[in-house]
MDTraj code that builds the backbone (N, CA, C; nanometers):
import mdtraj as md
import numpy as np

residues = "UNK UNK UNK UNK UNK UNK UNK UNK UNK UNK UNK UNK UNK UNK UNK UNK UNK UNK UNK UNK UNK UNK UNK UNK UNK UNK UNK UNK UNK UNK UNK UNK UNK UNK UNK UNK UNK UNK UNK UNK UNK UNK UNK UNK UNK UNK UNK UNK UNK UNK UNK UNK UNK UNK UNK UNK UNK UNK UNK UNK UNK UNK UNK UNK UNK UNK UNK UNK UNK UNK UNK UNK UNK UNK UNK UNK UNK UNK UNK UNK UNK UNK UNK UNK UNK UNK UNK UNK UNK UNK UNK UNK UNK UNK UNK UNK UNK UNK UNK UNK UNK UNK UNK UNK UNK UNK UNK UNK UNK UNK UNK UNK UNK UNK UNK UNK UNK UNK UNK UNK UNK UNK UNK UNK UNK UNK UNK UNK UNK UNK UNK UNK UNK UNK UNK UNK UNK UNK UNK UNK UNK UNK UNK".split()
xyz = np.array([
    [15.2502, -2.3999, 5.8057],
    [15.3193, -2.2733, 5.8130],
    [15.2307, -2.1687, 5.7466],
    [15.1964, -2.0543, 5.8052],
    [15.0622, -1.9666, 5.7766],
    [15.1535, -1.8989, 5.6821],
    [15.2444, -1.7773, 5.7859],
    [15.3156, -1.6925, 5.6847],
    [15.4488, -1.7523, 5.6282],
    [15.4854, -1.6968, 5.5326],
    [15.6340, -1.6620, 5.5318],
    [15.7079, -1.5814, 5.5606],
    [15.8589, -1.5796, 5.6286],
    [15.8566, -1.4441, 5.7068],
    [15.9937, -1.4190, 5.6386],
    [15.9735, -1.4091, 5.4564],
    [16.1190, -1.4219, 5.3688],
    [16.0460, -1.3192, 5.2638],
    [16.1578, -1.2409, 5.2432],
    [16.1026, -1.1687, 5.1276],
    [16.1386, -1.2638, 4.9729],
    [16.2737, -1.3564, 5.0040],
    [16.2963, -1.4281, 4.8885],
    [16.4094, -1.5061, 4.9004],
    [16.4548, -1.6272, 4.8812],
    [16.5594, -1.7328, 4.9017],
    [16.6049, -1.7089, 4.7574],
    [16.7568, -1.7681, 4.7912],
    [16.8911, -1.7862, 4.6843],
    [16.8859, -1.9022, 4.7271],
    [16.9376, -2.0073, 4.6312],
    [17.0188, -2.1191, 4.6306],
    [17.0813, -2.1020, 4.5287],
    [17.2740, -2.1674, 4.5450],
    [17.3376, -2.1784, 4.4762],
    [17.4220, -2.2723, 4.4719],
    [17.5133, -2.3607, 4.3363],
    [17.5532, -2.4775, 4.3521],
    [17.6652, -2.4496, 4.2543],
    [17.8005, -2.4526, 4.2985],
    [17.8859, -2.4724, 4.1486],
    [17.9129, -2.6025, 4.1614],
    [17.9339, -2.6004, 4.0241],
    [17.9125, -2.7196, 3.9076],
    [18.1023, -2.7402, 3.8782],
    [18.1970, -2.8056, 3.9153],
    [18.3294, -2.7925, 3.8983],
    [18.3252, -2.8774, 3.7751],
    [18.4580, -2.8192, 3.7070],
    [18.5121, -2.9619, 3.5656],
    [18.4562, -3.1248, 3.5747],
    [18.5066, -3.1753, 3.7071],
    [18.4884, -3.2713, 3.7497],
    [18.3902, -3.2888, 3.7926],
    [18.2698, -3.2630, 3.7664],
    [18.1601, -3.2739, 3.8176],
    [18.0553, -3.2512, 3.7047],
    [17.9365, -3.3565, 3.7330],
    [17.7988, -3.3596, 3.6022],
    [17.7396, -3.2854, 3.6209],
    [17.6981, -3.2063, 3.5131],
    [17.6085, -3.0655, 3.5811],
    [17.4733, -3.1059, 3.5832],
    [17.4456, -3.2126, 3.5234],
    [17.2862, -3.3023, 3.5225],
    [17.2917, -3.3026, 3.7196],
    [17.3895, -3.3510, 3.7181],
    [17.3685, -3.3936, 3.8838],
    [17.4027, -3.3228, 4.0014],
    [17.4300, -3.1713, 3.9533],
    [17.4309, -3.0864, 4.0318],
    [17.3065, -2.9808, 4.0330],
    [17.2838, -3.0491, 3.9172],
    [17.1562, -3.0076, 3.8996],
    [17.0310, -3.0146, 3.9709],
    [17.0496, -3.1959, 3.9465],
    [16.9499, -3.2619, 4.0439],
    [16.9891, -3.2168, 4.1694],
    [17.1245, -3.2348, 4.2375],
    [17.1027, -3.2041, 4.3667],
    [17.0578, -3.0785, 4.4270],
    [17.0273, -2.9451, 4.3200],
    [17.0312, -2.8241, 4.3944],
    [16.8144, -2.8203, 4.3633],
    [16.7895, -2.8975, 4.2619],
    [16.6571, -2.9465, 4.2478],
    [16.5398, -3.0042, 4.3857],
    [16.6873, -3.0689, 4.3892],
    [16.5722, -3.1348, 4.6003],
    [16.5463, -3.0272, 4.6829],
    [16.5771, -2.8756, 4.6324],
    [16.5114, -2.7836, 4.7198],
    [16.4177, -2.7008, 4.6152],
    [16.3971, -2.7211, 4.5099],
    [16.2850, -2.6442, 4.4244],
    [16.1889, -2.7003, 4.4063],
    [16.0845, -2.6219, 4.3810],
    [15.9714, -2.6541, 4.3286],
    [16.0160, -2.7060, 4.1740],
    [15.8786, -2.8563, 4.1462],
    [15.9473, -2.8897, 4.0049],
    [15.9022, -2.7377, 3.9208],
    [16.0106, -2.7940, 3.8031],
    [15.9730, -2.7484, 3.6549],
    [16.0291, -2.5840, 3.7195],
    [16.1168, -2.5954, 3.8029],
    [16.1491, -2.3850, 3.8732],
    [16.3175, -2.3939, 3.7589],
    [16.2955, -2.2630, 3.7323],
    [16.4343, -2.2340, 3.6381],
    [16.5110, -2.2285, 3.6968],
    [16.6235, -2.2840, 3.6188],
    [16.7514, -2.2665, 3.7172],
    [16.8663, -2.1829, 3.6635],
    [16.8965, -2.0828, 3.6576],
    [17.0304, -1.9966, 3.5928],
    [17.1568, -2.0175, 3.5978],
    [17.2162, -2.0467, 3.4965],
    [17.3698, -2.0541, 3.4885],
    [17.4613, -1.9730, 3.4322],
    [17.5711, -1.9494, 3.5249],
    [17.6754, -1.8355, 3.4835],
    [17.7819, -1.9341, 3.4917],
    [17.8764, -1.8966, 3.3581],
    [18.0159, -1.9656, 3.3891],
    [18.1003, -1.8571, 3.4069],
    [18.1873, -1.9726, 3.5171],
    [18.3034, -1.9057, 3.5578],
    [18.4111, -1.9304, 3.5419],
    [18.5665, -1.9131, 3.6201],
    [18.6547, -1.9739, 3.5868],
    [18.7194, -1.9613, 3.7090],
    [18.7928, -2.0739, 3.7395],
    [18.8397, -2.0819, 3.8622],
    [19.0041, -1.9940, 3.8383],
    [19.0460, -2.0060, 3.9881],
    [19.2362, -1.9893, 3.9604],
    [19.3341, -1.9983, 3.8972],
    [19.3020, -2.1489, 3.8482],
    [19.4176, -2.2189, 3.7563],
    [19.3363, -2.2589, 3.5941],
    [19.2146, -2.1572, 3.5701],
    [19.1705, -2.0984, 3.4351],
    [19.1069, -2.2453, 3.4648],
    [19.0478, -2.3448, 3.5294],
    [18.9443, -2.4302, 3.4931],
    [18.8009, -2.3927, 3.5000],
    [18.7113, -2.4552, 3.4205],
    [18.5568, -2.4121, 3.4566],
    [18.4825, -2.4398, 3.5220],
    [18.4336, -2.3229, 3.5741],
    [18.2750, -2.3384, 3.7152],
    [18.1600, -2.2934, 3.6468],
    [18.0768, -2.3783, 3.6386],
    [17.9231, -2.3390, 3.6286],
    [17.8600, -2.3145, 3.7389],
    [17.8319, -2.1724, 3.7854],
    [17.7334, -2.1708, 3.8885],
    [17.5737, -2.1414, 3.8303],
    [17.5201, -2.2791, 3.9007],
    [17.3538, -2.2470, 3.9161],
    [17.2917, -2.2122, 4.0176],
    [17.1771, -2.1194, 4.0030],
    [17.1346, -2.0755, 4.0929],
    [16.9742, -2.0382, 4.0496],
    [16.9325, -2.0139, 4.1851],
    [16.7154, -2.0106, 4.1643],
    [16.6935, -1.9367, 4.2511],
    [16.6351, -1.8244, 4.2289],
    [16.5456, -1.7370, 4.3205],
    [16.3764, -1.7743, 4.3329],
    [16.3872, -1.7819, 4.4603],
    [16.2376, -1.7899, 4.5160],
    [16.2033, -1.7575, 4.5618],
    [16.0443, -1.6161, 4.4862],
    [15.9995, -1.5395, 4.5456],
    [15.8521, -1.5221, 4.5846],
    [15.7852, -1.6232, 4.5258],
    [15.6674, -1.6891, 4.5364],
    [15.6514, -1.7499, 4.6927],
    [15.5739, -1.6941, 4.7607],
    [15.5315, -1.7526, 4.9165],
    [15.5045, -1.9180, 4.8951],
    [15.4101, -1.9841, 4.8380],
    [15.4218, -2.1002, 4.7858],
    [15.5530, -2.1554, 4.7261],
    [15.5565, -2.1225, 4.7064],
    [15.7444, -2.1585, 4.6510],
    [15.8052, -2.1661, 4.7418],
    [15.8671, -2.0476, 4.8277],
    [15.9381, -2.0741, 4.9495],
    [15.8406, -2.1448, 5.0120],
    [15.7460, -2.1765, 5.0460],
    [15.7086, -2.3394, 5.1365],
    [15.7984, -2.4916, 5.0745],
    [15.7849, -2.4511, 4.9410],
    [15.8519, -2.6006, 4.9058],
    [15.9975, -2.5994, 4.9524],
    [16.0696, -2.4911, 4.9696],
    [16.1932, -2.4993, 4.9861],
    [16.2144, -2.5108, 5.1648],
    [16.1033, -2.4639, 5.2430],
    [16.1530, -2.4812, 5.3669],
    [16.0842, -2.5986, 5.3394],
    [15.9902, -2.6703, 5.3631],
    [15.9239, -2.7950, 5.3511],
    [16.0999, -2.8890, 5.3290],
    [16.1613, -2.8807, 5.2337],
    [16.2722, -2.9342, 5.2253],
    [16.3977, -2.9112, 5.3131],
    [16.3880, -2.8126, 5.3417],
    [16.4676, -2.7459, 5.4699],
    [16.4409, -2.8332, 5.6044],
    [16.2627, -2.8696, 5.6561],
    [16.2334, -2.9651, 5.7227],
    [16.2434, -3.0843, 5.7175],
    [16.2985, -3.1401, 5.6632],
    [16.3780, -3.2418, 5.6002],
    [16.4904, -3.3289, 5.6784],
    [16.5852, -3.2001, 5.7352],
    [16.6831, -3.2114, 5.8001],
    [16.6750, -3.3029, 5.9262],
    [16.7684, -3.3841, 5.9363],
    [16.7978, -3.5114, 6.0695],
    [16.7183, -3.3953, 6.1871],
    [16.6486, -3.4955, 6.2596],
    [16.5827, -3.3916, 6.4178],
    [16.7449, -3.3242, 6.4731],
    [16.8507, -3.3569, 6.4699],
    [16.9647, -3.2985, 6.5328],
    [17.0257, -3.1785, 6.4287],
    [16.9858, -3.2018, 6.3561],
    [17.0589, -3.0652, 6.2929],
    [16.9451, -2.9657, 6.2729],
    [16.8476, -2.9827, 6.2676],
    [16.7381, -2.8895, 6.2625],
    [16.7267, -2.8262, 6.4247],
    [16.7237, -2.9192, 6.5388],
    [16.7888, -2.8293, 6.6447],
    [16.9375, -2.7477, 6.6147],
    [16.9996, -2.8350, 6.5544],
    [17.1185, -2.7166, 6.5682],
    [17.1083, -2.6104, 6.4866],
    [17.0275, -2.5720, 6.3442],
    [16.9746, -2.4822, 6.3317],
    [16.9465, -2.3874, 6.3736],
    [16.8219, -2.4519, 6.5014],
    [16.7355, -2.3668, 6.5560],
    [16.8506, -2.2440, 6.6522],
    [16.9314, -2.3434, 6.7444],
    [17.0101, -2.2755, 6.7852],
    [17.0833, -2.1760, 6.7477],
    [17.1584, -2.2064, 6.6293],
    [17.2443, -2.0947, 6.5476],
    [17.1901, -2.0013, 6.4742],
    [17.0406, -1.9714, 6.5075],
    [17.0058, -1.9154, 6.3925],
    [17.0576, -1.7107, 6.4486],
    [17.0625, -1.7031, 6.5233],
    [17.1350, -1.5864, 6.5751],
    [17.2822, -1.5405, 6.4796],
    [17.3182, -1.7106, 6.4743],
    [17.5185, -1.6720, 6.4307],
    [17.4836, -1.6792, 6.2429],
    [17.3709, -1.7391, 6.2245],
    [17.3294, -1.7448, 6.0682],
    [17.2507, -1.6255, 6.0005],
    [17.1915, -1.5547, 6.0650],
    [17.1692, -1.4438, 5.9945],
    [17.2534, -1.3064, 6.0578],
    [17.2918, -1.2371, 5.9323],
    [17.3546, -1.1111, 5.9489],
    [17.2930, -1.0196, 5.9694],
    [17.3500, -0.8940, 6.0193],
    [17.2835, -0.7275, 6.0201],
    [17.2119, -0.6804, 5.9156],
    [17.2339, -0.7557, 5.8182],
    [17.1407, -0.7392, 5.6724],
    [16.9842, -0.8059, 5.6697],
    [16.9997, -0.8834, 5.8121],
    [16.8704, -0.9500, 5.7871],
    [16.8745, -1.0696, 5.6759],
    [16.9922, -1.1278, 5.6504],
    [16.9913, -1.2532, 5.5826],
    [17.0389, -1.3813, 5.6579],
    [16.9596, -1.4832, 5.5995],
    [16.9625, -1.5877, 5.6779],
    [17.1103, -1.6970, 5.6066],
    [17.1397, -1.7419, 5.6485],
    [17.2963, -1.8609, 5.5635],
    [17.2668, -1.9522, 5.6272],
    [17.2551, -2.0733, 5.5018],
    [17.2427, -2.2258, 5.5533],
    [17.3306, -2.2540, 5.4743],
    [17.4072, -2.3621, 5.4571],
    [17.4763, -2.4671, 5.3519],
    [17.4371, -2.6362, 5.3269],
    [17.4166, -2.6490, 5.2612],
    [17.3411, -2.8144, 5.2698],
    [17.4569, -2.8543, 5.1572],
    [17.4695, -3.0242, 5.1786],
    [17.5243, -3.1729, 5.1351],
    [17.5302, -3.1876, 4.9847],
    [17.5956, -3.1306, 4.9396],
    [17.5511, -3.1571, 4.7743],
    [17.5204, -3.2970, 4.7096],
    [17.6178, -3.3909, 4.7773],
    [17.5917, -3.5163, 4.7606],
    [17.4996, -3.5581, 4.8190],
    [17.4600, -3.5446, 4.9274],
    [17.3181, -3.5810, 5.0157],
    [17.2261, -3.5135, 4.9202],
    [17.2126, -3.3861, 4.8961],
    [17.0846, -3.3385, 4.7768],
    [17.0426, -3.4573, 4.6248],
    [17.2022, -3.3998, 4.5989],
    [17.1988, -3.5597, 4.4528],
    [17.1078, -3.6823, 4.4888],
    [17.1354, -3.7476, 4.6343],
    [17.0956, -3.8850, 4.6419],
    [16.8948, -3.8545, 4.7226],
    [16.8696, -3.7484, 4.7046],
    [16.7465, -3.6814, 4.7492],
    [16.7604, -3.7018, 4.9097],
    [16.8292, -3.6556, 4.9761],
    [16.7885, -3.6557, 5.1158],
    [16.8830, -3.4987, 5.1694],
    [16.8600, -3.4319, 5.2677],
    [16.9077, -3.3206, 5.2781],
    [16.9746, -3.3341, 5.4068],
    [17.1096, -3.2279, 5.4429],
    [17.1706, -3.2331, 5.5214],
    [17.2389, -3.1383, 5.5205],
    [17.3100, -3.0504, 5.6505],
    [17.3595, -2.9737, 5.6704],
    [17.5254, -3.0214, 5.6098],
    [17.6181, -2.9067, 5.5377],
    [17.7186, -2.9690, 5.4977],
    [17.7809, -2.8590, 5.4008],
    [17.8160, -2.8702, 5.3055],
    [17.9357, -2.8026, 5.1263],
    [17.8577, -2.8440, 5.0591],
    [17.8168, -2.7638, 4.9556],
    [17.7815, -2.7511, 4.8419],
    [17.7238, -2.6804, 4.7886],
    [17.5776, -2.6804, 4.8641],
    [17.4647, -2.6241, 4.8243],
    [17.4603, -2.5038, 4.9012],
    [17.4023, -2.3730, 4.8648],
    [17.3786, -2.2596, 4.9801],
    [17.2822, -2.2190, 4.9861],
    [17.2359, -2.1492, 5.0467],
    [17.0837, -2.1177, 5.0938],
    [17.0961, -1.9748, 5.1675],
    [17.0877, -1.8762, 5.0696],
    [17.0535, -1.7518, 5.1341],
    [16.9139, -1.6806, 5.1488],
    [16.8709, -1.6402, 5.2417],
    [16.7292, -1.6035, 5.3053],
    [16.7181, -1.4896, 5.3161],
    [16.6809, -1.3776, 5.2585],
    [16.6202, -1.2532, 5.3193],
    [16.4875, -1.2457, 5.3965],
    [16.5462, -1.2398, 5.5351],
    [16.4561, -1.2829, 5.6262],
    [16.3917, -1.1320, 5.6729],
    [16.1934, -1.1250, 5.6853],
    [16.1439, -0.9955, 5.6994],
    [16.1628, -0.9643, 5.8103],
    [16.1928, -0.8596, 5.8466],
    [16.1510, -0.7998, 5.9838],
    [16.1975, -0.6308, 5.9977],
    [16.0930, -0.5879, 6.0504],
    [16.0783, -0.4817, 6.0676],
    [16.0373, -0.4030, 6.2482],
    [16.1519, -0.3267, 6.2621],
    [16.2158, -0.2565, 6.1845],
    [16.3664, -0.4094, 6.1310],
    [16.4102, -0.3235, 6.0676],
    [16.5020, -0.4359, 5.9510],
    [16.6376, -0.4459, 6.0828],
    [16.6061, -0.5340, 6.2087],
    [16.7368, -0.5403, 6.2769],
    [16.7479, -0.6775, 6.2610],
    [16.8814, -0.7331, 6.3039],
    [16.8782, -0.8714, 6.3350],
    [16.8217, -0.9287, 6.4419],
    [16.8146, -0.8474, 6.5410],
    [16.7262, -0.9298, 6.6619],
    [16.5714, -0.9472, 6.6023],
    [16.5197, -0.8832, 6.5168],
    [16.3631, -0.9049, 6.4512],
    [16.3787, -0.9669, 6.3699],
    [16.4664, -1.0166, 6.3076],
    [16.5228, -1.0885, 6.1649],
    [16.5275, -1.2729, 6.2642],
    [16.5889, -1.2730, 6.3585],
    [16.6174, -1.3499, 6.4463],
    [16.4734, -1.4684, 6.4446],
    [16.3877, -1.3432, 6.5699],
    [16.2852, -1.3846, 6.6130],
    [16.1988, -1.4461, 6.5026],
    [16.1850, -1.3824, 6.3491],
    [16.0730, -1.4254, 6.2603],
    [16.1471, -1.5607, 6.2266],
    [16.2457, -1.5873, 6.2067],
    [16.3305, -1.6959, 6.1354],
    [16.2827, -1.7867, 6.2151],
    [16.3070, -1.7404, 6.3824],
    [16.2864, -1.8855, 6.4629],
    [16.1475, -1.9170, 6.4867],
    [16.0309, -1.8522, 6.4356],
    [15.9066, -1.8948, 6.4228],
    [15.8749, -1.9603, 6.2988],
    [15.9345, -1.9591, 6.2338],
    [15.9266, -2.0193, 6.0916],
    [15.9312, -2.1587, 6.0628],
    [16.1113, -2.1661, 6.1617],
    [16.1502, -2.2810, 6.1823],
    [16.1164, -2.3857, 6.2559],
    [16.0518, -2.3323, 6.3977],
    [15.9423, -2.4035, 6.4867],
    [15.8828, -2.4804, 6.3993],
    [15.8193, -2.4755, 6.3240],
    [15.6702, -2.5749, 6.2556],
    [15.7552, -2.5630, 6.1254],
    [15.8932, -2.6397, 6.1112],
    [15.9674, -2.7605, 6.0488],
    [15.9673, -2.8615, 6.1141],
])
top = md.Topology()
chain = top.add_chain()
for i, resn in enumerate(residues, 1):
    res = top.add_residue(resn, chain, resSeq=i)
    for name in ("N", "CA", "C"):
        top.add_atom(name, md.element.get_by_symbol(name[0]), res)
traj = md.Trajectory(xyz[None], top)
C-alpha cells in the first residue's frame, strides 16, 4: 500500500463493570501498533454503573498501515462485504465506520461484529463522499 488515503483513524472500546479492562485492552491492541497509547475516559452508564472508554488515534501514515494491515485480516467474505458497503460506511463528512468482534480482537483474530469501532477520516478532495468513496476503495483493494 503506497499511500494512505486517511488523514487519521479512531478506535474505540468500552470497557463495561463486567468486563477486564486488561482484556479490552488487549482486544482493541490487535489493531495498534505495539507500545501506541491508549486513552481512558470514565463514564457512567444509565443505571449509574461504570464504563471505561479506551480509545487511540492514529495519525502516523506508518501507523495507519498497521491498523489497515489488521483491517486485512478480515475472513475473504467480509472484506468483500466491506468492499461493497463502503458507499453505506462512509458519511458526507468523509468518514469511514467499521465495527469489529471484541471478543474475536481479545482472542487475536479480527472480524466484522460489536465492540470495537473504527472511525476513518477518509482524504478526498474536493471533501465529497463520492471522492471519499473512491480513495477508501483503492485502499482497500491491496487488503
Amino acid at each position: 500500500m503506497a499511500s494512505i488515503p486517511f488523514h487519521y483513524i479512531d478506535l474505540r472500546a468500552f470497557c463495561y463493570v463486567t468486563e477486564d479492562e486488561e482484556r479490552v485492552e488487549d482486544a482493541l491492541r490487535t489493531f495498534l501498533p505495539e507500545e501506541f497509547d491508549i486513552q481512558r475516559a470514565a463514564s457512567e452508564g444509565h443505571y449509574g454503573d461504570r464504563i471505561l472508554v479506551l480509545s487511540a488515534r492514529v495519525e502516523n501514515a506508518d501507523e495507519m498501515r498497521v491498523v489497515l494491515d489488521a483491517v486485512g485480516d478480515l475472513a475473504d467474505d467480509e472484506l468483500r462485504r466491506l468492499r461493497t458497503e463502503l458507499d453505506e460506511r462512509i458519511n458526507e463528512n468523509c468518514s469511514l465506520f467499521l465495527t469489529f468482534d471484541k471478543q474475536a480482537a481479545f482472542k487475536g483474530s479480527v472480524a466484522l461484529g460489536d465492540g470495537i469501532t473504527l472511525r476513518g477520516k477518509v482524504e478526498a478532495y474536493p471533501a465529497k463522499q463520492d471522492a471519499a468513496v473512491e480513495n477508501a476503495a483503492e485502499a482497500f483493494e491491496d487488503l
